[in-house]
FIRO-949035 format. One record per residue (C-alpha): residue in one letter; x, y, z. Coordinates in pm, whole numbers, plus 32768, in hexadecimal, padded with zeros to 4 digits. Example, Ala and Ser with C-alpha at 12.3 -4.5 7.8 and 13.67 -1.06 7.14 Angstrom:
! residues 2
<r><residu>A</residu><u>84CE</u><v>7E3E</v><w>830C</w></r>
<r><residu>S</residu><u>8557</u><v>7F96</v><w>82CA</w></r>
! end
This chain:
! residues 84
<r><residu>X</residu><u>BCEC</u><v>CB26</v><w>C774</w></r>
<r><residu>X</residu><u>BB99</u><v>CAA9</v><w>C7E1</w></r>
<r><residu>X</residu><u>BB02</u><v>CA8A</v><w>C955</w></r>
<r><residu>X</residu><u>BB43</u><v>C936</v><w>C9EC</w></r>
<r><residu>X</residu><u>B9F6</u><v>C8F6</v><w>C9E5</w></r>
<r><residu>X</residu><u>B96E</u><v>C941</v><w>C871</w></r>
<r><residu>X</residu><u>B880</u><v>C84E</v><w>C83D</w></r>
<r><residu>X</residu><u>B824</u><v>C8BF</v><w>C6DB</w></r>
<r><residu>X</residu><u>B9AD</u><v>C8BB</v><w>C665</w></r>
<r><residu>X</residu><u>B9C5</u><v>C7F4</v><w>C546</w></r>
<r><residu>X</residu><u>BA40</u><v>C6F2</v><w>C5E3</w></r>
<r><residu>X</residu><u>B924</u><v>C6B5</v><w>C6C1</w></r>
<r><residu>X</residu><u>B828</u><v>C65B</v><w>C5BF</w></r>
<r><residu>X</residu><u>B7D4</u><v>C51C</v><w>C53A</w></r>
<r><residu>X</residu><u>B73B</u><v>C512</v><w>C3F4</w></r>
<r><residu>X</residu><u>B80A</u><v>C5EE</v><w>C34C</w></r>
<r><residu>X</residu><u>B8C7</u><v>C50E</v><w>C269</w></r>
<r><residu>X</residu><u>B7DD</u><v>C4C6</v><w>C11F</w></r>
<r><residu>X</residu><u>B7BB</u><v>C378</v><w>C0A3</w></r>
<r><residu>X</residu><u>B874</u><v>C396</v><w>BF85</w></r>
<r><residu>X</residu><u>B9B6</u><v>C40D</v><w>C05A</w></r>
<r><residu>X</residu><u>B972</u><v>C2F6</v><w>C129</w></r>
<r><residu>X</residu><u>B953</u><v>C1E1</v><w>C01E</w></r>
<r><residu>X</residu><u>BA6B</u><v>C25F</v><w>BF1B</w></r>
<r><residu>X</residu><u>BB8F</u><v>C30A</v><w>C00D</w></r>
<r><residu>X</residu><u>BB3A</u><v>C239</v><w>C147</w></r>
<r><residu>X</residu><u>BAD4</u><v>C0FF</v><w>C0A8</w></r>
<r><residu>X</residu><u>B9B1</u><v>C0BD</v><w>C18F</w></r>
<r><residu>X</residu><u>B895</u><v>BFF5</v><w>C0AF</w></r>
<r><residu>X</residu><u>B82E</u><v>BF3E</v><w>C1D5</w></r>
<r><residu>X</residu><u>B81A</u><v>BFF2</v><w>C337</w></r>
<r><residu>X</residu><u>B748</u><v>BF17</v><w>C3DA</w></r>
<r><residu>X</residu><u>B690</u><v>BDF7</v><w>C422</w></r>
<r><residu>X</residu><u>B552</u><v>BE7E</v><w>C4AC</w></r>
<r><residu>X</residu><u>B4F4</u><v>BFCC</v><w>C3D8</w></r>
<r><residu>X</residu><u>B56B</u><v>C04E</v><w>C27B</w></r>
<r><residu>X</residu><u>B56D</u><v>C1C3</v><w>C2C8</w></r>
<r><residu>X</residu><u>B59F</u><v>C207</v><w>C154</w></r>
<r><residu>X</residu><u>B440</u><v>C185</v><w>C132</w></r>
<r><residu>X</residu><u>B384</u><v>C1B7</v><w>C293</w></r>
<r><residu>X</residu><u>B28B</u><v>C2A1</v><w>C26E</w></r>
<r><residu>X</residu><u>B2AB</u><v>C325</v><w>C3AA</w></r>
<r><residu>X</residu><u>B422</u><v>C3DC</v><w>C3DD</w></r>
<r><residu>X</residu><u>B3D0</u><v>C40C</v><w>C567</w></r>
<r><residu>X</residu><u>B343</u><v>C2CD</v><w>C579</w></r>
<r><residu>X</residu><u>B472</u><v>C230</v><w>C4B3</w></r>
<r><residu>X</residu><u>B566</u><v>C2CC</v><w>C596</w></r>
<r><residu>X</residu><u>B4BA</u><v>C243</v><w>C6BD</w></r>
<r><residu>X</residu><u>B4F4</u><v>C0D9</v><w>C62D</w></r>
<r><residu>X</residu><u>B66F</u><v>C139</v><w>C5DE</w></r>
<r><residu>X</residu><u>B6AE</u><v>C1BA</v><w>C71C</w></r>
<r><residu>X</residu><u>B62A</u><v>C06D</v><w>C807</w></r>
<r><residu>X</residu><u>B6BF</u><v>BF84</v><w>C714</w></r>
<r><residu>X</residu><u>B7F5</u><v>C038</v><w>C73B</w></r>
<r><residu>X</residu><u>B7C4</u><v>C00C</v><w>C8EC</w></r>
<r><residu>X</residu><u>B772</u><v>BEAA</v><w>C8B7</w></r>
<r><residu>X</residu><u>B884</u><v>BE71</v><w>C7EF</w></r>
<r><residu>X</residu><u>B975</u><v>BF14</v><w>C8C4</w></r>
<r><residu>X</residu><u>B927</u><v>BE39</v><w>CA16</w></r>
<r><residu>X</residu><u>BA0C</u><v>BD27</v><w>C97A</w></r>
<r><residu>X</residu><u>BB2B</u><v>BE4C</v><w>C997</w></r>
<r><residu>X</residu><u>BABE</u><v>BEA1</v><w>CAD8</w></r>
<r><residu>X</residu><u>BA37</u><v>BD99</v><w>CBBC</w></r>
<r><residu>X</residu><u>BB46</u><v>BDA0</v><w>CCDF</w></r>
<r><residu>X</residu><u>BBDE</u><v>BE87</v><w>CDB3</w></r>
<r><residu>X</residu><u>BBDC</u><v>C005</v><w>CE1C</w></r>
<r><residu>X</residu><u>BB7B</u><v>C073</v><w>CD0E</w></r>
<r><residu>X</residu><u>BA70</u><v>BF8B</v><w>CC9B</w></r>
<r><residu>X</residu><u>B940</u><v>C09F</v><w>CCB2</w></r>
<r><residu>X</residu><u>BA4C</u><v>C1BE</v><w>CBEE</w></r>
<r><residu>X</residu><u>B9F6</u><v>C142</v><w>CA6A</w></r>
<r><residu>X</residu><u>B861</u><v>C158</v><w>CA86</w></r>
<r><residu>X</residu><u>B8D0</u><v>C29F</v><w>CB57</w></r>
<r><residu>X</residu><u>B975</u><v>C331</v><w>C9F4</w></r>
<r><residu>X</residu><u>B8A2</u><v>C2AB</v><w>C906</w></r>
<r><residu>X</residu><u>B76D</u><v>C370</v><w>C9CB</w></r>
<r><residu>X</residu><u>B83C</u><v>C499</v><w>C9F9</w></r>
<r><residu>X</residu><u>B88F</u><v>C470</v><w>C85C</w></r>
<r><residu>X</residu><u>B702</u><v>C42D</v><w>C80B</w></r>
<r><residu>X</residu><u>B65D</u><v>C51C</v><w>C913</w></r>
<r><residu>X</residu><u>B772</u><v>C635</v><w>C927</w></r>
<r><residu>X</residu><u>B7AA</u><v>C63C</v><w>CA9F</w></r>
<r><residu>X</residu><u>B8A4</u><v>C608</v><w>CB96</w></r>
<r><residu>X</residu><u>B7C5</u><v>C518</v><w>CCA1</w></r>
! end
């Protein structure tokens, strides 16, 4: 078993999934509405764009309540690896 902590397990990457896995098992053609990361040249850059359109979609989810802040709170912790 792995530390609680391993932030290079597997399952702690993005990225890892190749596009053809994506578009033939997943079914995933069209991922979003701001970037094609297929054909961005720029992977970092590309995951940058994925990542804030993923926040800004999320504040519809996530607008009232105690735990308004907790979504943009995972999706850094999922893009930047850390527990802030």
């Amino acid at each position: 078993q792995r530390k609680m902590d391993d932030y290079f397990a597997d399952d702690m990457n993005y990225g890892d999934i190749s596009e053809k896995a994506l578009k033939e098992r997943y079914k995933l053609h069209d991922i979003s509405s701001r970037v094609n990361p297929f054909t961005f040249p720029n992977r970092l850059e590309s995951a940058r764009i994925l990542f804030d359109e993923f926040r800004s979609l999320s504040k519809s989810l996530s607008f009232v309540g105690e735990y308004q802040a907790l979504i943009g709170k995972l999706i850094d912790h999922m893009q930047y690896r850390h527990g802030d």
